[in-house]
N, C-alpha and C positions, 0 to 999 in steps of 0.2 A: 504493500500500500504506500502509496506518496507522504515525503514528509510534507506537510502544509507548516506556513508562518502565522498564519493568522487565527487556523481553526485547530480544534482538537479534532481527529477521528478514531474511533473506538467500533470493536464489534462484539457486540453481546448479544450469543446466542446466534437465531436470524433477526437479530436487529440490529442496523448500523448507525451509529451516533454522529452528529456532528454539533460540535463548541463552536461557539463564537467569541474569541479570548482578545478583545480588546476593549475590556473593561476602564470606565465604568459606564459608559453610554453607546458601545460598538458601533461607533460610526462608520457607514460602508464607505466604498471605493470600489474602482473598477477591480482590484488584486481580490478583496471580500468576498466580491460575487462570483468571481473568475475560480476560486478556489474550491467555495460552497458548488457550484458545478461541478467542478473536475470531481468532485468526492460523489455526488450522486453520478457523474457517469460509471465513477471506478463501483461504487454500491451494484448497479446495472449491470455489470462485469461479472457480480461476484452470485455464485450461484445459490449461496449459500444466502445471502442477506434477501429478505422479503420484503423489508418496511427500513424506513427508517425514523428519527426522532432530529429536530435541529433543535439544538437548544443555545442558551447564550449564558458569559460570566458578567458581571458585574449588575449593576443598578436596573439597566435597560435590558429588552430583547436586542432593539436594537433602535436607534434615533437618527436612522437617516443618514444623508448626507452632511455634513460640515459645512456649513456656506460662511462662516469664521475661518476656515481653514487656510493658515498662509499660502499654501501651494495651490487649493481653489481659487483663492482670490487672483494670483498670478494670471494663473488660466484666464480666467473671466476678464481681467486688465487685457489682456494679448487678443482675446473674440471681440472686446468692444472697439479695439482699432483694427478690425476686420482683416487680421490674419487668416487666411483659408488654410491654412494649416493647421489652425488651433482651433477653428470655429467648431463647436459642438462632438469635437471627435469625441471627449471624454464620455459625454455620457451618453451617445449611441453604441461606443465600445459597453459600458456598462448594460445596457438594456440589449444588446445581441447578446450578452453573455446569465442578462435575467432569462430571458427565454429559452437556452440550452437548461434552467434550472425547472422549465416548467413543463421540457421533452424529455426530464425524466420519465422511468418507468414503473419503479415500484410507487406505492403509498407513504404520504411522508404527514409526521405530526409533530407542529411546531409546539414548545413548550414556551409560552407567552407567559413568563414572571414579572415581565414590570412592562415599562413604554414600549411601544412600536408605533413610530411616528415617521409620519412620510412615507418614505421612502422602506423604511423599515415594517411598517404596515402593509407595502407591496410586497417583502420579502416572508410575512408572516401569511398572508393571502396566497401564498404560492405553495403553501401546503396545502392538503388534504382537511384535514383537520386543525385544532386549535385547544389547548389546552390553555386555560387561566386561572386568575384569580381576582380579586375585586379588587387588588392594590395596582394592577394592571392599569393599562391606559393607551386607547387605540384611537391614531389621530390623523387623520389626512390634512396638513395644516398646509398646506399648498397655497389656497386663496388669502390667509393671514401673511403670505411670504409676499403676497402678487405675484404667485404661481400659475402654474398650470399644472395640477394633479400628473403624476409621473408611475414608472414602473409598471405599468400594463392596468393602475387602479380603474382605469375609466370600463374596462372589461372586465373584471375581475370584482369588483366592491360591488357592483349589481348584481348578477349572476348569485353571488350568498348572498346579499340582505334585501334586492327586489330593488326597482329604479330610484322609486320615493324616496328609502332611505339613505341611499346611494349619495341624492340631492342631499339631502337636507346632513350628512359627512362631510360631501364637500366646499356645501355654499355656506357653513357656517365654522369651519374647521374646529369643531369641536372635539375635545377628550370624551371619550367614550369609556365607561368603566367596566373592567372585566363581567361585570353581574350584568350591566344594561349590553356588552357586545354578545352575550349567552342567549341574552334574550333576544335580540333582532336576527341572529345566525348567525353574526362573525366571528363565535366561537361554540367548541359542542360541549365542554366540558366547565366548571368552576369549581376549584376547589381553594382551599390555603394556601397563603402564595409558598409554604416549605412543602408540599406537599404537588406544586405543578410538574417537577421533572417523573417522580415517581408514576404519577396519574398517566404522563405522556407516554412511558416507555410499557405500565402496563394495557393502554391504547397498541401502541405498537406491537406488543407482543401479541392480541390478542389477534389483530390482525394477521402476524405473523405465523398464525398458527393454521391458518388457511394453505391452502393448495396455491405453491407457487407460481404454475400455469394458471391456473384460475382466477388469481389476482391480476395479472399481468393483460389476462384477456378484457377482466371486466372491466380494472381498472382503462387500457387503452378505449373501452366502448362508452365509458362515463365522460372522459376526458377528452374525445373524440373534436378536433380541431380547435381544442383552446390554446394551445403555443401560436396557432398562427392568428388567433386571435388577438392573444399579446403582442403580436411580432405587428399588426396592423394598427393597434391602437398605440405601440411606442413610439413609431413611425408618424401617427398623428402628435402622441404627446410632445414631441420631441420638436417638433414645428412651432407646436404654442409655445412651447417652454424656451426656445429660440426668439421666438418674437418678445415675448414679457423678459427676458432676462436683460434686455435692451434699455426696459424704462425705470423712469425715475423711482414708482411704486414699488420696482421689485427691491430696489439697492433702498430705500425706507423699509419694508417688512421685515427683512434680514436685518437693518440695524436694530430696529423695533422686538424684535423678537431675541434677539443678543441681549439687550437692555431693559428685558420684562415691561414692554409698556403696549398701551394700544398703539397703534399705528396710524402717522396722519400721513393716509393716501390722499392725494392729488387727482388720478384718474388718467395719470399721464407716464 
């Protein structure tokens, strides 16, 4: 198996684990997601493994992107004076690299302990299942940035919780608490937040316990054209998020949101 930098992977039983060890808030990157991949293709490899579990260390599952991040900022300085070099490769590379996570094959249950916001919410959405706890907190804050909702959410957040509330996630980028995400679908499970990795893995396991052609069959006829669904809507996201990362409102939300306050958008 691969050593990875970023993730822990583990195999217990038929079930294959993956950490998320850049605690205390695991902010992705293109390397994050590129990793979290390789390990469910190498899962898909292994004959042995049926299911697997993602789970994460510190505070958060996981919070997204960094838009504080020195080397972010760099980036975004070099797209605003319309380097075609730099323009948007970063996070197209990252969203071709979501979508090989969502061409996996087995069943996957995310263990949701604490935030998954943004971007990271697309990342917890890209399981199968959902395991949480009420200390949890699920947030598509995209429109609070002067976003445009990213990672394949604009396909994927309807589909489990139905249009309406899909809206009313992202037109009001609200925190969502583990016991209210149980209840609209964006999670199947709540329990105590010491008590989420356990719950995940005996999810997993139970799964696991199934016929591993069987899975593989039903799962491919459940999941039946959702990568390239994601692969259509990042394509669209990826556009909006191109254009808004241009204006004034988006470089306010980001500061506003660094600086825990409301945000005075402009509209421009």
């Amino acid at each position: 198996m691969t050593t990875f930098t970023d993730i822990g992977v583990a195999k217990v039983g038929h079930v294959g684990t993956i950490e998320i060890q850049r605690p205390p808030l695991n902010f992705f990157d293109i390397s994050l997601i590129n990793q979290i991949a390789d390990a469910l293709e190498e899962f898909d490899q292994d004959i042995e493994i049926r299911s697997s579990v993602l789970m994460a260390q510190g505070k958060a599952f996981c919070a997204g992107a960094n838009f504080n991040d020195p080397a972010r900022q760099a980036q975004e300085a070099r797209e605003a004076k319309g380097d075609p070099a730099d323009s948007l490769g970063s996070i197209n590379s990252l969203y071709l690299h979501a979508v090989r996570i969502f061409r996996a094959r087995k069943p996957i249950v995310a263990a949701v302990h604490g935030a998954a916001i943004g971007g990271g919410l697309g990342l917890a959405v890209s399981a199968d299942f959902r395991v949480t706890c009420p200390e949890a907190r699920f947030s598509a804050n995209f429109t609070k940035l002067g976003f445009h909702p990213g990672f394949g959410l604009t396909t994927t957040l309807p589909e489990l919780v139905g249009k309406n509330n899909a809206e009313l996630i992202f037109y009001t980028s609200r925190r969502v608490t583990g016991e209210e995400a149980t209840r609209m679908g964006l999670a199947n499970v709540c329990v105590p937040q010491d008590q989420v990795r356990a719950e995940a893995m005996k999810l997993a396991q139970e799964i696991a316990e199934c016929s591993p052609l069987g899975l593989l069959s039903t799962r491919a006829t459940m999941r039946a054209g959702l990568a390239d669904r994601v692969l259509a809507a990042t394509n669209h996201e990826l556009a909006e998020q191109s254009r808004l990362r241009a204006t004034e409102d988006f470089k306010e939300g980001v500061k506003a949101t660094a600086e825990r306050r409301v945000a005075n958008f402009k509209g421009r």
